[in-house]
N, C-alpha and C positions, 0 to 999 in steps of 0.2 A: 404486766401483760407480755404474752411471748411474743417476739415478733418471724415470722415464716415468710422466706424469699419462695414465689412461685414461678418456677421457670417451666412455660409449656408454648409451641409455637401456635397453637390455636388460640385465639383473640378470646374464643366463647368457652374455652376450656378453663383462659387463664383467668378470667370473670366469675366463673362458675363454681371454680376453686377458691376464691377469692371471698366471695358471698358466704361459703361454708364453713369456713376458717373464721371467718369475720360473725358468724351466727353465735360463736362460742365465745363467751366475754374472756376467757382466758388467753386467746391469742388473737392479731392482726396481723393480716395482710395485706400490708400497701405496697410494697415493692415484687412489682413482674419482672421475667425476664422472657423473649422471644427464642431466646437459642442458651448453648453452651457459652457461645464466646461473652457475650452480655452479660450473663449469669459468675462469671470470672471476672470478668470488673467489677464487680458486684462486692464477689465475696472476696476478694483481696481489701477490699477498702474501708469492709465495714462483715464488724458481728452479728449472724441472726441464730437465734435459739433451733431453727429447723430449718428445711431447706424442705420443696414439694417439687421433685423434678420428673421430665417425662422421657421416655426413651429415644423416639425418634423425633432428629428436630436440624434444620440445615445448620449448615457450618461449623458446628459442636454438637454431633449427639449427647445423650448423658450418662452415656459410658467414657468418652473420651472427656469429658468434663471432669467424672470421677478419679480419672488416673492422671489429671493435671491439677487436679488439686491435693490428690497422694505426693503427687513428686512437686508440689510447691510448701507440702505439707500445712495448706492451710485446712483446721477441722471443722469439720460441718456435719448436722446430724442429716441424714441425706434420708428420704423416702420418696421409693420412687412410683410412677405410678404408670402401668404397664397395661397395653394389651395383652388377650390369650393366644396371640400367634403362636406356633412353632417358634419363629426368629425371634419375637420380643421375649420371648419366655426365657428363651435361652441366654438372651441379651441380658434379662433381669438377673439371671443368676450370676452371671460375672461378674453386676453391677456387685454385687450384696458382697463379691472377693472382694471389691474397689474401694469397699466402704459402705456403701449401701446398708441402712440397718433392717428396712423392711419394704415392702412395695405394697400397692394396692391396686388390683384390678382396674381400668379403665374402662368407663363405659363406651358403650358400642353406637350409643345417641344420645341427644339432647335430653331426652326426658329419663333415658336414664342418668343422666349426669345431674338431673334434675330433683331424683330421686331419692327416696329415705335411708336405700339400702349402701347407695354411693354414701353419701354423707355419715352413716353410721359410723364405716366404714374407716371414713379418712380422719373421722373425729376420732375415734375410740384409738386408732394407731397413733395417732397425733399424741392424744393423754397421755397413753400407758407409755410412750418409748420417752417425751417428755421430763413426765412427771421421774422416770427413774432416772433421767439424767440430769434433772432437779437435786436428786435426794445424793445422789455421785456425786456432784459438786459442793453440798452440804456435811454436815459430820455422821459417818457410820458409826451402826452399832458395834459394838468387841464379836467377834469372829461370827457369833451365831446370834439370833432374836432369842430374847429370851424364853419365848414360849416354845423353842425348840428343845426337845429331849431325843438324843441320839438313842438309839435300841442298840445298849452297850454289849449285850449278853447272845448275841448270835452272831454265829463263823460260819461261811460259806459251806454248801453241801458239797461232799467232791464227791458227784455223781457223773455217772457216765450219757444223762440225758437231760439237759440244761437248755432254757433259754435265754434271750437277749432280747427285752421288748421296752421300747422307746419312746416317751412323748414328749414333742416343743413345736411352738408356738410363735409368736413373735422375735425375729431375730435370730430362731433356729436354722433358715437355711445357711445362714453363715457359721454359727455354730457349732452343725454338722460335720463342718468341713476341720473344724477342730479335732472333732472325734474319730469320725468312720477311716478318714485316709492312715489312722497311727494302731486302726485295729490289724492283727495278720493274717495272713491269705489260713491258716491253718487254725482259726478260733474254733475253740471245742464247743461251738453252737452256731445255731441259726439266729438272726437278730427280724424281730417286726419293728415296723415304725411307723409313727403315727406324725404328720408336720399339717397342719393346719392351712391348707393352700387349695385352690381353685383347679379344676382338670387340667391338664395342660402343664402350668405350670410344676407340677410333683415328677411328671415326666421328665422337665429339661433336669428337675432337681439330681433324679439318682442316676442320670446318664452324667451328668457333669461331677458327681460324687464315683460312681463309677472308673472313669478316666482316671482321677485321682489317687483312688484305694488300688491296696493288693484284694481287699475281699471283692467278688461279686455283688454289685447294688443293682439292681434292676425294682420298677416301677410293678407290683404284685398283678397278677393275671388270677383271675378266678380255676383255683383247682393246683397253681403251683404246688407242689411237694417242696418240704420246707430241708433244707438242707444246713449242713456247718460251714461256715466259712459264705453263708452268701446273706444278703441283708433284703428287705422286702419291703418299698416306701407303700401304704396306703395311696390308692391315685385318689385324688381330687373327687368330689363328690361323690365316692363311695364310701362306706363303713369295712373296716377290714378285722375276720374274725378269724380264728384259730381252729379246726375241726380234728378232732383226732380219728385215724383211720382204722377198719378193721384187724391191717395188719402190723397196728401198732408206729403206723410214720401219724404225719400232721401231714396237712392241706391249707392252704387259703382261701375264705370265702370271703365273697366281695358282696354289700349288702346293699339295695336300696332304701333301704329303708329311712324313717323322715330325719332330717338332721338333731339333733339334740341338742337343745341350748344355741341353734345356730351353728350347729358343726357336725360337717361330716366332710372328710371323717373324725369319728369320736372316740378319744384311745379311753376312754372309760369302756367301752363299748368292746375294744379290743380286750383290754385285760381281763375284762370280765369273762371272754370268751375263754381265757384260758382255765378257769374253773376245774373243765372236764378234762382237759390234756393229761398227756401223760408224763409232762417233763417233770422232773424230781424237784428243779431248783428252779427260778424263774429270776431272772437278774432284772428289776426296774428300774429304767433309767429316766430321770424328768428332766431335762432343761425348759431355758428361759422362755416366758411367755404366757402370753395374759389371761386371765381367769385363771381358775381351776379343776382343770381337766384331766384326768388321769389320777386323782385322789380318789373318787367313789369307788374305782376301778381297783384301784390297788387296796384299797381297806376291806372291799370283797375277795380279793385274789386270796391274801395272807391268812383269811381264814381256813382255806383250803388247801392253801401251797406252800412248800417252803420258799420264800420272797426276801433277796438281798434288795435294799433298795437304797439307790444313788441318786444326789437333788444337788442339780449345780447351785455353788454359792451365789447370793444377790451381789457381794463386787463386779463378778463377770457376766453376770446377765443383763441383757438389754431390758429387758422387762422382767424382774421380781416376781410372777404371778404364782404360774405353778409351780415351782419348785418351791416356794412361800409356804402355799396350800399344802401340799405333801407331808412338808418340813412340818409341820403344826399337830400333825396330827399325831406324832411321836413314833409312826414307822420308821424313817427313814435312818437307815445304817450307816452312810456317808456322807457329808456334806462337801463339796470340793469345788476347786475353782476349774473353770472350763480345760484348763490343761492338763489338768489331772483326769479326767472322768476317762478318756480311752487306758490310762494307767489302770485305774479301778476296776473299770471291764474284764480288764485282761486277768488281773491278779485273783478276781476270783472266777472267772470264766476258765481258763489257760487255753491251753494249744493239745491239739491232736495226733 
């Protein structure tokens, strides 16, 4: 059984949390904590397989809890659980530099915290980030699974109208930040992306990716014109599709339409919009993160497109899912560990 430190200053929070975690025979929670500083006695003394921590809390937030246990170097798998403020969202994202591997929404009351869609939620992120750090500490497979068949026989199109379209999931806003900051201000494309996150938060995402990078990352607006050298996060509860224009640019269309499989935005939904575009080469990139999302998407593109496609390695993902799914289906031209993948981009994307 896993055991999970709960650190949140609300009495009915930390109970709440407690119940949901404890619902799942696979992991307990007996040990609370009220603040950062309690939650540091804690994890100095003794080992827990996860940690459930919440943003704001007196005496130690769980930002400043995150960068005291960076610089004490004690490791803990950290998930944290956030409101959708402007400030916490943007709080969450630092969290995820600090170490943080995923966060989950906060509910806004009792009954929601009560609720099926909280608990799906904290259980499903609990397994999947878990179970891969299960499978980490036990013995890897040799480089690739064996059901994986690289597509040995195709070289990047060196066209003059290319794009860069992106989907992750769990653990991707951190390793984001791996990629988009080593891509350069002069990439011979425009890049879409698709991150699996709630309104709000996709916002603090690409301004805080933004700061970082020489490219342009800003948060898509319906109707954008899609340019090179700038990147375009799907927001939070939209679908984010691709429209080619009369006069031969692309657009951004933001969709409401119902979520699929529980996600919107949906990059199956994205890639598939590229069908009709008019880019020559189409560069897929999947990182880590759970289910498999952006496989239907991309085994429709390739019939119509030419489609290099890049799947981070399971070593470097926090969650194994998609890039799993992809990997399987015998598309995929790269397999690469997270510090590679802005290398990969670039070498078949280039510069302008």
């Amino acid at each position: 059984m896993r055991n999970i430190l709960v650190v949140d200053d609300s009495a009915l929070m930390r109970r709440v949390i407690c119940d949901i975690i404890n619902s799942d025979e696979t992991f307990q929670a007996i040990d609370t904590c009220r603040d950062g500083l309690d939650a540091l006695e804690k994890l100095r003394a003794k080992r827990y397989d996860g940690v459930v921590l919440d943003v704001n809390m007196p005496r130690m937030d769980g930002l400043a809890l995150l960068e005291q246990l960076q610089k004490e170097r004690i490791r803990a798998t950290v998930i944290m659980v956030s409101t959708t403020t402007t400030k916490d969202a943007e709080v969450t994202m630092l969290a995820m530099e600090r170490g943080a591997v995923d966060f989950v929404p906060k509910p806004t009351n009792v009954i929601e915290a009560k609720g099926e869609a909280f608990k799906g939620k904290l259980l499903g992120v609990l397994n999947a980030v878990l179970k891969t750090q299960k499978m980490a500490l036990g013995s890897k497979s040799a480089e690739t699974p064996e059901k994986v068949v690289l597509r040995r026989n195709t070289e990047p199109v060196r066209s003059r109208n290319k794009l860069v379209a992106l989907a992750c999931s769990t653990g991707g806003p951190k390793a984001l930040q791996s990629v988009i900051p080593y891509l350069p201000k002069n990439l011979d494309a425009p890049m879409v992306l698709v991150q699996h996150m709630p309104a709000g938060f996709t916002k603090s995402m690409a301004d805080r990716l933004n700061e970082l990078s020489p490219l342009d990352v800003k948060e898509a607006n319906e109707g954008d014109v899609l340019e090179k050298g700038h990147v375009y996060v799907a927001p939070g509860g939209k679908h984010l599709l691709v429209q080619r224009l009369a006069d031969g640019t692309h657009c951004i269309v933001l969709s409401d339409a119902p979520a699929i499989g529980g996600l919107r935005p949906c990059a199956n939904l994205m890639y598939e919009s590229l069908m009709d575009s008019g880019y020559d080469e189409i560069t897929c990139v999947v990182l880590t993160g759970m289910g498999a999302d952006g496989t239907k998407g991309i085994s429709e593109l390739q019939k119509e497109k030419n489609v290099y496609v890049i799947a981070q390695d399971e070593e470097t993902s926090v969650v194994y899912g998609m890039p799993k799914a992809i990997a399987e289906t015998g598309l995929v031209d790269e397999i690469v560990p997270l510090e590679s993948v802005a290398d990969t981009i670039l070498k078949n994307v280039g510069v302008n």
